[in-house]
C-alpha positions in Angstrom: 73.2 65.9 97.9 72.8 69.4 98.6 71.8 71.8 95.7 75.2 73.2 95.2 76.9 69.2 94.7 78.9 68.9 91.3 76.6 66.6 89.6 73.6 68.5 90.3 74.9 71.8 88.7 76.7 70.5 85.8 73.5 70.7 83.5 72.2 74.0 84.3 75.7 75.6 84.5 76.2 74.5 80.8 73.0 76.5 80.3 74.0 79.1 82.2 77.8 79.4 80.7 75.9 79.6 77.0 73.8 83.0 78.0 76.1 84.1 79.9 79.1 84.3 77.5 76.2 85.9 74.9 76.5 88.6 77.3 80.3 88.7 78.0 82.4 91.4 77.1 85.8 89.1 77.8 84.8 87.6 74.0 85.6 90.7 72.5 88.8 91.1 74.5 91.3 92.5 71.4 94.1 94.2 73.9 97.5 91.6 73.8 100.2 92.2 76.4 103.1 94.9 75.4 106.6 93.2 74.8 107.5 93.5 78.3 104.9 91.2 79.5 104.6 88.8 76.5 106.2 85.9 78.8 107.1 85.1 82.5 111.1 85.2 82.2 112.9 86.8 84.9 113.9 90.7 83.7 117.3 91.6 85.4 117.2 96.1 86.2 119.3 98.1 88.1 118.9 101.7 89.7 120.8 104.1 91.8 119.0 106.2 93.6 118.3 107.0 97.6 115.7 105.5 99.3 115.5 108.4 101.7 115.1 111.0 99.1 112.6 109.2 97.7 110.9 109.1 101.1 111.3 112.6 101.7 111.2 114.7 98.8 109.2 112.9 96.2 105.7 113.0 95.7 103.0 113.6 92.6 104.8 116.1 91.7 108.8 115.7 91.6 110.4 112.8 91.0 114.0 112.0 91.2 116.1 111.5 88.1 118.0 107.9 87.2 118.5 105.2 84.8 117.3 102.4 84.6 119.5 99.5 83.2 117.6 96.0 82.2 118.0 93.0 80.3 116.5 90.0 79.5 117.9 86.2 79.2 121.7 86.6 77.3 121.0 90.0 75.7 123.2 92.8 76.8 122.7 95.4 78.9 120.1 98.2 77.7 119.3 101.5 79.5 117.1 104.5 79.8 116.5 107.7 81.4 113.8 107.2 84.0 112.0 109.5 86.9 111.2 107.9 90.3 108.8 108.9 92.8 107.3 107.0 95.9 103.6 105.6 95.7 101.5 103.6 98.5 100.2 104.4 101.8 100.9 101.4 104.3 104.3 100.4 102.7 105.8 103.8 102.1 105.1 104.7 105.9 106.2 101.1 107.7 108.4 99.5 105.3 112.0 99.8 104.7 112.3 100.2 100.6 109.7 103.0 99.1 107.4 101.4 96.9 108.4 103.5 93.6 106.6 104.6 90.7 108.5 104.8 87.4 107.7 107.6 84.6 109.2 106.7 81.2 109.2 109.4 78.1 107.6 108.3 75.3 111.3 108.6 73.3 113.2 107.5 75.7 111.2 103.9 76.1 111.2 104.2 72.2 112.2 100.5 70.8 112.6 99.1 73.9 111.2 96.4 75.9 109.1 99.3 77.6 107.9 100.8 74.8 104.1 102.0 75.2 104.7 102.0 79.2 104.5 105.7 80.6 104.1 104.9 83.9 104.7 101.3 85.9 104.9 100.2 89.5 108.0 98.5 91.1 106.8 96.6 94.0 109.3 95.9 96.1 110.2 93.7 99.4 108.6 95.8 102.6 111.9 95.1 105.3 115.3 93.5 105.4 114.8 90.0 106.5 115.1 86.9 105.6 111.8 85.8 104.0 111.7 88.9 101.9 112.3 87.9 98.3 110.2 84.5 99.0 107.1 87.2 100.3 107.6 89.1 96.8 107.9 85.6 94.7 104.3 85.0 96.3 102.6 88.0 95.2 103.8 87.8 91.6 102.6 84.4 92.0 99.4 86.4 93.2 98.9 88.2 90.3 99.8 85.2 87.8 96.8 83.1 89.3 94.5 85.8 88.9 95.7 85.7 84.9 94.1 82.4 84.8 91.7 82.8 86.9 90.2 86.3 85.0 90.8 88.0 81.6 90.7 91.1 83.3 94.1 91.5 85.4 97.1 93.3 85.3 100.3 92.7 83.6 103.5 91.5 86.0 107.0 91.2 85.4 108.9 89.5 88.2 112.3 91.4 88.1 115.7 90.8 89.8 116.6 94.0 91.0 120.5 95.5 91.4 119.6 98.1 93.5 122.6 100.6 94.8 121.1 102.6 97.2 123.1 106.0 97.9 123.7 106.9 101.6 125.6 109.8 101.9 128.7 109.5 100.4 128.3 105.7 100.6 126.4 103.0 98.0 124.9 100.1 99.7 124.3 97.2 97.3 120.8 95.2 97.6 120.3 92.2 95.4 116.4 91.8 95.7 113.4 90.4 93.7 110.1 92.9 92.7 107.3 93.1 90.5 107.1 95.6 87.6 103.8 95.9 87.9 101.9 97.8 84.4 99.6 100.9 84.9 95.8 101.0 85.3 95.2 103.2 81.9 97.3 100.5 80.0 95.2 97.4 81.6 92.2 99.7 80.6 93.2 100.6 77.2 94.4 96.8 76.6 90.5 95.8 77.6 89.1 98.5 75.6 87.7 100.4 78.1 88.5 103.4 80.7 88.8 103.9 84.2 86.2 104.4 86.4 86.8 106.9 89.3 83.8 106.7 91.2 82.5 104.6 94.3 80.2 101.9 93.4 78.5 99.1 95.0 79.7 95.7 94.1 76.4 94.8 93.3 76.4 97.5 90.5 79.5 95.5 89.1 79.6 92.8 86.5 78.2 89.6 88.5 80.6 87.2 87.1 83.3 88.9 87.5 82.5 90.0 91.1 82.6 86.4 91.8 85.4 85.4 90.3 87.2 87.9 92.2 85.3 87.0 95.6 86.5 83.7 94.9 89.8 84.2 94.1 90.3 86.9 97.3 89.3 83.8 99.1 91.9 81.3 97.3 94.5 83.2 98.6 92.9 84.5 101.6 93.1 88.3 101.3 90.8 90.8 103.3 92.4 93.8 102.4 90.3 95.0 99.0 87.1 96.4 98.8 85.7 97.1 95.0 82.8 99.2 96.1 85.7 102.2 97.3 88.5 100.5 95.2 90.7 99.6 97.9 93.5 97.6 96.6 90.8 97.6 93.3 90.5 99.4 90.1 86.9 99.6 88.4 86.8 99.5 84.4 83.9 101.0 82.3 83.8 98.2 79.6 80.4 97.8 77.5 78.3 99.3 79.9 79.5 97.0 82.5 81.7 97.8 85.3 84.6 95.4 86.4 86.8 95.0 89.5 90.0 94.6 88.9 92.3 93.7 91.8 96.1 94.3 93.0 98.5 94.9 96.1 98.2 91.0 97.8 100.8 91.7 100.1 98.5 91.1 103.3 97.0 88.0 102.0 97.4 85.1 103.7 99.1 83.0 100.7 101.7 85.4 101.2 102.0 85.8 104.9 104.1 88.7 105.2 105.6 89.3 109.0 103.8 92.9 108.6 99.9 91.5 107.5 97.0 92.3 109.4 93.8 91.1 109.8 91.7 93.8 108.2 89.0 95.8 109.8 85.4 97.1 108.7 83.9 100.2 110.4 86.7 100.3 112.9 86.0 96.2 113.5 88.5 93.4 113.2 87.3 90.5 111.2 86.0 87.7 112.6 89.1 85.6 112.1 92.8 85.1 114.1 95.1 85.8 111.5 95.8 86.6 107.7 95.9 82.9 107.2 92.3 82.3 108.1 90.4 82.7 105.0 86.7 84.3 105.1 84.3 84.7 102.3 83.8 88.5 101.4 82.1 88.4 98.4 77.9 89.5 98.2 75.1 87.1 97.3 74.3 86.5 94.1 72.6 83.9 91.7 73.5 80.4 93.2 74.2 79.5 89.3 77.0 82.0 89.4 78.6 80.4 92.2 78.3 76.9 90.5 79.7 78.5 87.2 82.9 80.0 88.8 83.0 76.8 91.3 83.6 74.8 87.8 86.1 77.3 86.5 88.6 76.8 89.4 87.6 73.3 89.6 88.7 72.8 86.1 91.9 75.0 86.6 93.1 73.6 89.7 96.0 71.9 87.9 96.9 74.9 85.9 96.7 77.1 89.2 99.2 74.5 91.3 101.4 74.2 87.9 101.7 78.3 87.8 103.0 78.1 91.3 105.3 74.8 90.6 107.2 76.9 88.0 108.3 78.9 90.3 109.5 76.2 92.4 113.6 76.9 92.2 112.6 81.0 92.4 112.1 80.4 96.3 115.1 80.7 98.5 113.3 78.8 101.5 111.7 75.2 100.3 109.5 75.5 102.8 107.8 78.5 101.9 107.0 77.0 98.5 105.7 73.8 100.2 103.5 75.9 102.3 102.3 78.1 99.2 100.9 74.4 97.2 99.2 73.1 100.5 97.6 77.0 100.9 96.0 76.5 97.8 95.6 72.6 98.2 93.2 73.7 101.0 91.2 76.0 99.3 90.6 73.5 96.4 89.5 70.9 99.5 86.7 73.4 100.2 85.6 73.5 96.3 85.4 69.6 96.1 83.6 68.9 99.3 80.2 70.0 99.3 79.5 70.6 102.6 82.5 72.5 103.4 81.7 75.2 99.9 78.0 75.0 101.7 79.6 76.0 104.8 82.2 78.1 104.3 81.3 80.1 100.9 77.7 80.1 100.2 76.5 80.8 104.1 79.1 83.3 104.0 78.1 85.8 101.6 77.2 89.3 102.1 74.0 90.6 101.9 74.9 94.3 102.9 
């Protein structure tokens, strides 16, 4: 028995929880979701608007005028006056639909379901092809796990999106899934905290939470992040602590988009074949972390695979939902054996 086995770690982790959530801001968490995030059913919205204009003529800046119609389960059709611009870097410039980023006025979202929402991200399929709305259905699924996973997440709203798309003279119809995804001052000011624009090492961060986020970027096998320059990351000043937060899994290998790329540091690939290949990122850090957070997805494992059954009848291909469960089935195989969390996790970890 190796010193990271289950039944050696149980007592002092106990230990270790009991300080440790003495010095946990997550206990003081107050924030509670907004009305458009307080549960998981499917919004339905619709927009006009052209997705080369968008491309072409929008940026921080100007934004392009539509309206955004919604609704929810049986209620009728609401709408309100939105502004659009695009957002992103590797989407926008390889991808067929702009990533989009939606400005609401304050009196316009005014008793409605986005009321308190100035600014939110649609997150939309990259390319017309087949697998498209199954690739979105695993991201949302993404940011759901991290929900349990961490306190500290962002708010998603999986949407079925009516989208006309003008082309000259002509509308072309899409009927696509995306994620409303909510803004990084909301998730801060639902925390209590602000919004760190700085560059920090990840050792600098909150150590728990560092891990819990290594941990997770592992689960579903996603390189592309990095909370020291906040790639695909947003740090949050919280009680003199600093805390990554994480988002944009689209290269991940749970989702397995046709586009993902294995990532590269200092102008060096990875040491690993393809997005599907997972490889520990994370730095090293008190083995009694690692046996704390080891616990925590132990003990959600069945929460985890029962976030990804609801969505079961969301997928159009079966087989894509089959190969999401076994994805994470294999990551939980690592947790349980010890050799394999010896091997693969803890000789893994960063030390610069």
């Amino acid at each position: 028995m190796g010193k990271f086995t289950i039944l050696s770690i149980l007592l002092p982790t106990i230990f270790f929880i009991t300080i440790s959530n003495a010095q946990d801001p997550n206990n003081d968490l107050q924030g509670s979701p907004s009305t458009l995030f307080i549960n998981n059913e499917v919004m339905y919205i619709s927009l006009k608007y052209s997705n080369k204009d968008i491309k072409k003529e929008t940026n921080d800046s100007t934004f392009i005028t539509s309206f955004l119609k919604f609704k929810e389960k049986e209620q009728a059709w609401d709408s309100l006056e939105v502004r659009l611009r695009k957002r992103g870097n590797f989407r926008l410039n390889n991808c067929y639909f702009a990533p989009i980023k939606i400005k609401i006025k304050k009196k316009e979202a005014k008793n409605t379901l986005f009321e308190g929402h100035k600014n939110l991200k649609l997150v939309l399929p990259c390319l017309l092809q087949r697998d498209s709305n199954d690739n979105i259905i695993k991201e949302y699924l993404a940011y759901k796990l991290y929900e349990i996973v961490s306190p500290y997440h962002f708010k998603t709203k999986l949407v079925h999106f009516s989208y006309e798309e003008i082309k000259g003279k002509n509308i072309k119809p899409h009927q696509i899934f995306g994620i409303l995804v909510e803004d990084d001052k909301n998730v801060a000011s639902r925390m209590g905290g602000k919004i760190l624009d700085i560059k920090t090492h990840p050792l600098n961060q909150m150590p728990l939470e560092c891990v819990r986020n290594s941990f997770f970027q592992y689960m579903i096998g996603n390189t592309d992040y990095s909370t020291a320059y906040q790639h695909n990351t947003k740090l949050i000043f919280l009680k003199n602590t600093i805390i990554p937060v994480p988002f944009d899994f689209d290269m991940c290998g749970m989702v397995n988009t046709s586009y993902a790329t294995v990532s590269q540091i200092n102008n060096e690939q990875l040491s690993i074949a393809n997005v599907k290949e997972r490889i520990y990122r994370g730095f090293k850090r008190d083995p009694n972390l690692f046996a704390e957070v080891r616990l925590e997805f132990l003990e959600n494992r069945s929460v985890i695979l029962g976030a990804i059954k609801e969505c079961e009848l969301l997928f159009e291909n079966r087989s894509e939902y089959i190969s999401t469960i076994e994805y994470i089935e294999e990551f939980f195989q690592v947790l349980i054996n010890d050799k394999k969390f010896e091997k693969e996790i803890v000789s893994k970890v960063r030390t610069n």
